[in-house]
C-alpha positions in Angstrom: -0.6 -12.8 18.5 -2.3 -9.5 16.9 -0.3 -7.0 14.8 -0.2 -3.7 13.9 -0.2 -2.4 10.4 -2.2 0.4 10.7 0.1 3.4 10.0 -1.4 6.8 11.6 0.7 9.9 10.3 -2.1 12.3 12.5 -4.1 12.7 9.0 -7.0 10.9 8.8 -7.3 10.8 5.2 -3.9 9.6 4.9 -4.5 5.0 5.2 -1.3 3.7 4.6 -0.2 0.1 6.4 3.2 -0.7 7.4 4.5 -3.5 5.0 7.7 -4.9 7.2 4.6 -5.3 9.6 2.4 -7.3 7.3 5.4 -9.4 6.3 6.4 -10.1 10.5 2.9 -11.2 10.9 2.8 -13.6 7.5 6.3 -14.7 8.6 4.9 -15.8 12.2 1.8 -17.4 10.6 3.9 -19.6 8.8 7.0 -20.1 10.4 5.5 -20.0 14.1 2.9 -22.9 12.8 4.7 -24.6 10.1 5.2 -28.4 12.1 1.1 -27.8 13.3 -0.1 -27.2 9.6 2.8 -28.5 7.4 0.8 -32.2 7.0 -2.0 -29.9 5.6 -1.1 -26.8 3.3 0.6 -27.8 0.2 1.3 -24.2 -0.6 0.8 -20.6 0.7 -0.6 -17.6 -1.5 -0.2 -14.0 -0.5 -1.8 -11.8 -2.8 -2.4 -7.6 -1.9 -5.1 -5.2 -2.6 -6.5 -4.2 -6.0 -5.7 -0.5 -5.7 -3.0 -0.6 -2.9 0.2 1.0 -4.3 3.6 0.0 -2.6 7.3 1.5 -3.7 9.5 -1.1 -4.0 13.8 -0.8 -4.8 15.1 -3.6 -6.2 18.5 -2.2 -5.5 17.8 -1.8 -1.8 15.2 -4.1 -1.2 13.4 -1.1 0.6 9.9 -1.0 0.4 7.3 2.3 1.1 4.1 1.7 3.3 1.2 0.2 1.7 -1.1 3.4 0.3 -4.3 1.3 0.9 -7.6 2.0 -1.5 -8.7 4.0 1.9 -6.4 6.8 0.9 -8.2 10.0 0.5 -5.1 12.4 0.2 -6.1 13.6 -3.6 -9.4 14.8 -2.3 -8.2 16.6 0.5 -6.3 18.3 -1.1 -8.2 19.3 -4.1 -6.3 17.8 -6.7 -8.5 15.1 -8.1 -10.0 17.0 -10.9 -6.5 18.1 -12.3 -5.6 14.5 -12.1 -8.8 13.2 -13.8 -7.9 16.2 -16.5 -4.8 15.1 -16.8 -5.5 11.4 -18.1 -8.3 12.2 -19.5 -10.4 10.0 -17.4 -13.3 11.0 -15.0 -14.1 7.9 -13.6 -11.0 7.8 -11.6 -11.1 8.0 -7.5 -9.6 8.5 -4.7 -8.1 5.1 -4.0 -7.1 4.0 -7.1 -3.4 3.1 -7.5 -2.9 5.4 -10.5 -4.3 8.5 -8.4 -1.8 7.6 -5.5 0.7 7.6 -7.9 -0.3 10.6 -10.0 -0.3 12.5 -6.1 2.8 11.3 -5.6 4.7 12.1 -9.0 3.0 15.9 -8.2 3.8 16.2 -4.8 6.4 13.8 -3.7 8.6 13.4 -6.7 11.4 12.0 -4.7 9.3 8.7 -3.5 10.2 7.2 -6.8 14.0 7.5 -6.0 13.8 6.0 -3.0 
């Protein structure tokens, strides 16, 4: 079975993935095999990207899509610079988790309440 995590908001510089998706599909790999492979696999990791930024509540359990190292949304719109200015550190990209976050904080305060 093949699944979609690929979230398309009409914005091509926008690559965020759909995390409920990714957990269905790791759910199916190991429950829909588990009496095939369980003689074999003594454990299971799941590890995410390097620069990937998810919102998680630990209150609701809610979690935002992954905001993959793809992301080019700080670029776009012309706000890496200020960014880079702001913490005082030019090597940062478009990408990182930190610039995400810094995008957010600017121009999505209320992700970090949700």
């Amino acid at each position: 079975e093949t699944t979609s995590i690929g979230v398309n908001p009409g914005a091509p510089h926008i690559h965020e993935q759909d995390t409920a998706a990714i957990l269905r599909a790791v759910d199916y790999a190991i429950v829909g095999h588990a009496e095939d492979i369980s003689a074999f696999v003594r454990g299971i990791g799941f590890t995410g990207q390097m620069h990937g930024v998810v919102g998680y509540s630990p209150t609701t359990f809610a979690a935002s899509n992954l905001i993959t190292h793809l992301d080019r949304r700080v670029s776009h719109f012309d706000q890496l610079r200020s960014i880079c200015n702001t913490a005082g550190d030019h090597s940062l990209r478009d990408g990182y988790g930190v610039v995400s976050l810094a995008w957010l904080a600017a121009n999505d305060p209320d992700f970090f309440d949700r």
